[in-house]
LUMVEX-89314 format. One record per residue (C-alpha): x negated, y, z negated. Coordinates in pm, whole numbers, padded with zeros to 5 digits, always signed. Layout:
<nufis>
XYZ...
</nufis>
This chain:
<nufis>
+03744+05079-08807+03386+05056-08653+03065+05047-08871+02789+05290-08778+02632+05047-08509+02262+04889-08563+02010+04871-08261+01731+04718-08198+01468+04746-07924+01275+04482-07808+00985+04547-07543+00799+04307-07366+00473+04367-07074+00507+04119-06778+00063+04104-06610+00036+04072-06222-00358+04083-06228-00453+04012-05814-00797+03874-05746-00912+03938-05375-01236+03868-05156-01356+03956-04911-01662+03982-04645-01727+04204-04399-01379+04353-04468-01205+04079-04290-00958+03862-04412-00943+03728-04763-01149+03393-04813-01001+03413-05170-00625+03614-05277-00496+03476-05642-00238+03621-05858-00305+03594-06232+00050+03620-06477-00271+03801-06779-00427+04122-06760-00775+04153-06611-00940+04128-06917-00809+03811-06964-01016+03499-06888-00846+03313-06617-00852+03642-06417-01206+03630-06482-01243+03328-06417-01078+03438-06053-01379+03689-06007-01613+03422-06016-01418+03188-05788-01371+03496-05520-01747+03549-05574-01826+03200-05466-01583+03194-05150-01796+03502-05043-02099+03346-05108-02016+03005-04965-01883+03197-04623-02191+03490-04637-02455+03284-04730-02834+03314-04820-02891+03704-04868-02538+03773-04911-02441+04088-05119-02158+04125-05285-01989+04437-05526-01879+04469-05850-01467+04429-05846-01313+04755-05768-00936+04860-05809-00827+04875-05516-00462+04871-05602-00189+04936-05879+00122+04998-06013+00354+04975-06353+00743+04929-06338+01032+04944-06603+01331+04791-06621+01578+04868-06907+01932+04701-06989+02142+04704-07350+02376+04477-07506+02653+04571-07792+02816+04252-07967+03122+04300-08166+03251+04114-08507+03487+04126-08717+03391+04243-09035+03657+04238-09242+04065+04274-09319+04275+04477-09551+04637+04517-09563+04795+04818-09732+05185+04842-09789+05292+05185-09819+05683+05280-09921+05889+05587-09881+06142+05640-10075+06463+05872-10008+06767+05984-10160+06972+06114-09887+07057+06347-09763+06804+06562-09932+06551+06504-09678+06766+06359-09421+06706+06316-09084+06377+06164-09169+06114+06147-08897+05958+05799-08788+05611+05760-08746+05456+05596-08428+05272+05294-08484+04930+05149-08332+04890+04803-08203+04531+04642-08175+04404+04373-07932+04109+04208-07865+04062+04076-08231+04092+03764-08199+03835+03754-07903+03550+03842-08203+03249+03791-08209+03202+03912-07800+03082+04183-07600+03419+04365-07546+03530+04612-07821+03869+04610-07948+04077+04856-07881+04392+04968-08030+04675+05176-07853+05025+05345-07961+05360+05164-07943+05709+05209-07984+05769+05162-08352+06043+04931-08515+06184+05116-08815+06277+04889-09102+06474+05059-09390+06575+04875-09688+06882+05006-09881+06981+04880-10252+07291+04798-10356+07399+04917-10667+07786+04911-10602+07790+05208-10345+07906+05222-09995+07631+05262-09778+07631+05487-09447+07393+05455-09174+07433+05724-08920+07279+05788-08578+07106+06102-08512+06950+06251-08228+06773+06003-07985+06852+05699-08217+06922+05396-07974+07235+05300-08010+07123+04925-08040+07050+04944-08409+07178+04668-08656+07320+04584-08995+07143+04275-09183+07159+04140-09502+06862+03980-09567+06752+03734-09873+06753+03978-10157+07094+04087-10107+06934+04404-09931+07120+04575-09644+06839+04595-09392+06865+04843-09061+06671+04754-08773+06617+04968-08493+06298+04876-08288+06365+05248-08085+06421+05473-08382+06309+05803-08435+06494+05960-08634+06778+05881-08954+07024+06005-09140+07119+05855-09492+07418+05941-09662+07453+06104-09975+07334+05934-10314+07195+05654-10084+06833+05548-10205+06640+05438-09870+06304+05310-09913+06052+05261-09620+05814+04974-09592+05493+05045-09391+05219+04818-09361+04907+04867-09258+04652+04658-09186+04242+04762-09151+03979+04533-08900+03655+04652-08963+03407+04588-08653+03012+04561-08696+02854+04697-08350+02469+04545-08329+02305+04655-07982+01993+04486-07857+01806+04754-07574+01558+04537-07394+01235+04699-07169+01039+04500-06981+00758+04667-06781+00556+04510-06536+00229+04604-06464+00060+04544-06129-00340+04572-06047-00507+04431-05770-00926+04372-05808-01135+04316-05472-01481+04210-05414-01658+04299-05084-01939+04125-04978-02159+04230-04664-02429+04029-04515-02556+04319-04310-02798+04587-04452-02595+04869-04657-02740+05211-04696-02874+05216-04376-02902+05589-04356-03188+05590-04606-03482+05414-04359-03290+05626-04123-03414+05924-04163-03804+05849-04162-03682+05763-03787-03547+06092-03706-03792+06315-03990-04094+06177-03800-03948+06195-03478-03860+06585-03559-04228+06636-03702-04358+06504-03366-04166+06721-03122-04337+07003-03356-04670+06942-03359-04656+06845-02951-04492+07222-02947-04805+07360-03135-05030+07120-02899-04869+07156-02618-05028+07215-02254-05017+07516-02011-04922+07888-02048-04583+07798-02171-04744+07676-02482-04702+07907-02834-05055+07929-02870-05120+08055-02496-05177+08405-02548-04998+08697-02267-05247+08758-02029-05243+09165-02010-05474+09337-01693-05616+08984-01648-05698+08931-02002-05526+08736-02297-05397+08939-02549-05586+09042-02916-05216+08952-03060-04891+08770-02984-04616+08685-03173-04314+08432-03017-03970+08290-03124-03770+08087-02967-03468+07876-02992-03502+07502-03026-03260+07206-03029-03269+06823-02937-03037+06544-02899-03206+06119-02964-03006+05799-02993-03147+05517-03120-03064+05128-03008-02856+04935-03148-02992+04547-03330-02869+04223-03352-02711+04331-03735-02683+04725-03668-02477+04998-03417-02708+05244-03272-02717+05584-03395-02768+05930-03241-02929+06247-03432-02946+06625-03379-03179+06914-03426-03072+07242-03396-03296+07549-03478-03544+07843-03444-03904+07888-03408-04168+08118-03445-04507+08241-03503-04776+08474-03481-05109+08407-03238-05494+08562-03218-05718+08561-02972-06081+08514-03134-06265+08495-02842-06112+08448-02390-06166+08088-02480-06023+08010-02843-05735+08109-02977-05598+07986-03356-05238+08120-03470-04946+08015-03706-04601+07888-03642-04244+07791-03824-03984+07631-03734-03657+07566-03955-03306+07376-03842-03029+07168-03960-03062+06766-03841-02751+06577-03821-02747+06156-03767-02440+05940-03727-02379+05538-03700-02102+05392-03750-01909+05021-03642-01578+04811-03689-01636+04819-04112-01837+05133-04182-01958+05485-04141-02302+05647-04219-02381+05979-04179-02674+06244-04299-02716+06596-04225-02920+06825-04397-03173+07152-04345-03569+07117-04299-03879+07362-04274-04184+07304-04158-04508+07511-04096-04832+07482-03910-05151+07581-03774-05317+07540-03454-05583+07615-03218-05686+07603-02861-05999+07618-02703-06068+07636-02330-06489+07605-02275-06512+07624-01884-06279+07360-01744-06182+07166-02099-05928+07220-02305-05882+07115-02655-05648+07163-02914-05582+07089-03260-05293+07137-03528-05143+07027-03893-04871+07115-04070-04674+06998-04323-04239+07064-04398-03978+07009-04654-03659+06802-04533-03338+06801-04684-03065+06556-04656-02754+06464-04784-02602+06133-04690-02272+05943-04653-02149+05569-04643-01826+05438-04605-01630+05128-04527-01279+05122-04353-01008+05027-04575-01180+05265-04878-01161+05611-04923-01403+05712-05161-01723+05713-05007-02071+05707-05116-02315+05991-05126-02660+06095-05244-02845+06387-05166-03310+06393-05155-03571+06618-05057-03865+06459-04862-04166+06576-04729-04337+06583-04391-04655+06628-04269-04854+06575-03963-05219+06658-03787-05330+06610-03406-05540+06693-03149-05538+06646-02771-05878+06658-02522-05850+06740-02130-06003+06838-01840-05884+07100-01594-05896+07040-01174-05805+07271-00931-05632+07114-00627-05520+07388-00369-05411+07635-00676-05269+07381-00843-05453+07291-01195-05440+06935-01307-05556+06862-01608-05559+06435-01744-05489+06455-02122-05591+06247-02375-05402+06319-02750-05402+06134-03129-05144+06221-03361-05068+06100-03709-04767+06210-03888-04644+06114-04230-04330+06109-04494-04265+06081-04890-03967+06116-05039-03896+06029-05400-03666+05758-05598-03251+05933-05598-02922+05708-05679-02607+05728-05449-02282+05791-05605-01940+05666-05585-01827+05457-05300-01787+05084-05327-02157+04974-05348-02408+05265-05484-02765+05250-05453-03074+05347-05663-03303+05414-05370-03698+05398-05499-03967+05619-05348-04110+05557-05013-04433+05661-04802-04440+05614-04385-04722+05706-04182-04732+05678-03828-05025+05710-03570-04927+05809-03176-05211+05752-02969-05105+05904-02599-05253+05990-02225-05090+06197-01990-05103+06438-01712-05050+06801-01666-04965+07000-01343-04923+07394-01317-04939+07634-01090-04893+08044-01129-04790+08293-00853-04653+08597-00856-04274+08709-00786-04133+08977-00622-04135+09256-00841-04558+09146-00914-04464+08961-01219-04655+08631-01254-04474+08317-01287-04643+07996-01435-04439+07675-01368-04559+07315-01508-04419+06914-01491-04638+06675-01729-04581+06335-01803-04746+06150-02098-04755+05767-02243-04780+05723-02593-04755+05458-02843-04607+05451-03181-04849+05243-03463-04798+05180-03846-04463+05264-03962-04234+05264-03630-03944+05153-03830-03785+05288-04115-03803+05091-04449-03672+05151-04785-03639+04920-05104-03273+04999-05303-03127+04821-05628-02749+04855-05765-02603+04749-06089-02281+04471-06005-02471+04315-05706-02455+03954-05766-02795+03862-05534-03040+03960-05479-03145+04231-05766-03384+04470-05533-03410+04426-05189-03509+04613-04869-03315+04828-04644-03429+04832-04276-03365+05069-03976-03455+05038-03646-03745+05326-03476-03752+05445-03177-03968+05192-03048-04344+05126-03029-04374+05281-02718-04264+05556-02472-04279+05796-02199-04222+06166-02196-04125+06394-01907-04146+06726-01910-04128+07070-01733-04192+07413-01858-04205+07789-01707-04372+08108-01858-04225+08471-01658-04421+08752-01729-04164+09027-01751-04375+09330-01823-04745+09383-01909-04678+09269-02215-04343+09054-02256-04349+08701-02097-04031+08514-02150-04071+08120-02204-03892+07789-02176-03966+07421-02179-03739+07039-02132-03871+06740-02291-03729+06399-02249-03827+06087-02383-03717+05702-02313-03869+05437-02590-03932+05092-02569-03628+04961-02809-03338+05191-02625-03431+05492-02806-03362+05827-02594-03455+06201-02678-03347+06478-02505-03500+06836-02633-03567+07183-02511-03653+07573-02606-03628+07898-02482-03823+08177-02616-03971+08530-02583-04337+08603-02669-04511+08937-02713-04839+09123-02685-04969+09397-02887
</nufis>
């Protein structure tokens, strides 16, 4: 007989807490596996050791992240045990007793045999099968002849004993059934005995619980997308305001000559788009950019010699850099809006235009080996003034005209936080001002086409220099760096100087209708490149 079993459950957490670090993303300088949780001190005590192998192997300037998790997982394991003991035992002795042949034959009982008892206490239960029984049946003897008969199946290998009590015993170890004469008493002895078994099982889980920490340290600049963009949003403000400055009846503010004279009214748009890379550093990739966009205005003739107008342009700017360990990128949508004027006294030309813009960008910095990425999004502003000064020459119908120009352009952008990533940034507020000083030469020449049209085609090339803020320059803090607590985030300009080289064409396709295009391109002192270019229509009325 079994008790109801007992169980009991016994759980137990096995810690695998991996410290890692690393710099630059290359190998580990540190990789220690702690038997605690991360919480625990001596896997603390591991940050601070990886934190010193990167600073050790990085050092002075170093920067290094809070500990991210950069790995995990939990396992279980279950198994169960049963142990089996003997109890207790009880014997029962239960007789029978028949006066044949009343209830003759009489049917014999199987019997059950039980092993593994004396194996107790173990981890096998005892089991207990059927077996052939041995019938014992005990006659008294009170003076009567006794008859013991075989019926049906009874083996016929049965015997006759007398035992100690002067009792005539019949054994047949086959028997099933018996017949007992009449007036015979027969009594049957069966004993039984009872093992009662305890069952206790023990269930054990053990789970095992894996995280893996690593620190990153970089000894290059991080957020380098930030100073970026000054770069490209003054670079993008410039190719504006040389559009509202610019030379030659291909210009926006050159108003459509109608019967010989320039138009009351104009209005232009045009399609616009550019393409820069800038060189790369000792510590930095280059990086290209990308302007894509529209532009447009409206234009007044005050007098044949001055002429003052408005103009717009707006466009999406995309800039990429990217290397062995990381990827930045921005993009975003800008505006900007002006004013100009040109006036042509006799054989001088001047010219003069501001505006100012709103720039948009949203910005993203990853590392190889992590896929969450950090982002932040700002609006900056951009403004600008210049003004140019030449004199015209006519050589043989073609009009040369030596420029001189000043330009000074500026940026602001507020104080914004990155987010996620491995190493986000609170970016403060920064101001860059730039002043481009330039001289340069300006060749056209206008003849008419076939179908009487005029047709105004121009080359100018122009040196300029870039003073004040050429580079871009931003100062960034983040909670978990380890050194230094703020510090500045450089990116390279264009250069500090340059040339441009240019061509342009104005058609005149009716009276009133001239269509327009242009090609910039510019090659800086520190590798930078631009290439840029529009196409436009512009009408009188």
């Amino acid at each position: 007989m079994f008790n109801t079993p007992t169980t009991r459950t016994t759980n137990t957490t096995i810690y695998a807490t991996e410290i890692i670090g690393r710099l630059n993303g290359g190998t580990p300088l540190y990789d220690h596996t702690f038997s605690v949780p991360y919480s625990d001190a001596a896997a603390q005590g591991g940050v601070v050791a990886a934190r010193a192998a990167i600073t050790t192997a990085g050092g002075p300037g170093v920067i290094i992240g809070a500990p991210v998790l950069t790995a995990s997982s939990t396992t279980t394991a279950t198994s169960s045990t049963t142990l089996y003991s003997l109890a207790g035992t009880s014997t029962s002795t239960a007789a029978v007793v028949t006066v044949g042949p009343s209830q003759s034959p009489i049917q014999i009982g199987t019997r059950s045999t039980c092993t593994g008892i004396s194996g107790l206490p173990g981890t096998t239960a005892p089991s207990c099968t059927a077996v052939a029984p041995v019938a014992q049946y005990t006659a008294s003897l009170p003076g009567f002849n006794i008859n013991f008969r075989q019926s049906g199946n009874l083996a016929p290998n049965g015997a006759l004993i007398l035992n100690g009590n002067n009792q005539i015993v019949f054994q047949d170890p086959t028997a099933v059934k018996l017949t007992v004469s009449g007036g015979v008493i027969l009594t049957n002895f069966d004993i039984v005995t009872t093992y009662t078994i305890d069952q206790a099982t023990t269930t054990t889980s053990t789970t095992t619980q894996f995280e893996q920490y690593t620190l990153f340290g970089v000894v290059r600049a991080i957020g380098t997308a930030h100073p970026a963009m000054q770069v490209v949003a003054l670079d993008a403000s410039d190719i504006f305001l040389s559009r509202l400055l610019g030379p030659g009846k291909a210009a926006i503010g050159a108003p459509v000559m109608v019967d010989g004279k320039p138009s009351r009214w104009s209005v232009f748009l045009e399609g616009t788009g550019y393409w820069g890379r800038i060189g790369a550093t000792a510590s930095l990739p280059g990086s290209t950019y990308s302007f894509g966009g529209v532009r447009g205005g409206l234009g007044y003739t005050v007098t044949p010699d001055l002429s003052v107008g408005f103009a717009a342009e707006g466009g999406r700017t995309t800039w990429s850099m990217s290397d062995a360990t990381s990827r930045d990128s921005a993009s975003g949508d800008g505006f900007r809006a002006g004013a100009f004027a040109l006036y042509s006294p006799g054989a001088w030309r001047f010219s003069a235009a501001a505006f100012a813009g709103r720039q948009h960008f949203d910005t993203n910095s990853s590392w190889v080996g992590i896929s969450d990425a950090t982002t932040a999004s700002f609006d900056a502003t951009t403004y600008g003034a210049g003004v140019t000064a030449g004199y015209a020459f006519n050589l043989g119908g073609v009009t040369l005209t030596p420029r001189a120009g000043l330009s000074w352009l500026g940026w602001n952008s507020p104080s914004y936080a990155e987010s996620g990533g491995l190493l986000p940034l609170s970016v403060e507020s920064a101001t860059r001002n730039q002043v481009r000083p330039s001289l340069g030469l300006t060749a056209e020449h206008s003849f008419a086409i076939d179908n009487g049209q005029a047709l105004s085609l121009g080359a100018s090339v122009k040196g300029f220099a870039v003073l004040g803020d050429h580079d871009g320059s931003v100062r960034a803090t983040a909670a978990g760096f380890s050194s230094p607590g703020s510090f500045g985030i450089e990116a390279p300009g264009l250069g500090r100087y340059g040339v441009e080289l240019g061509g342009y064409g104005a058609l005149a396709l009716s009276a009133t209708t001239a269509l327009t295009a242009s090609y910039s391109g510019r090659i800086m002192g520190h590798g930078g490149i631009t290439h840029g270019g529009q196409i436009g229509l512009k009408v009188a009325f």
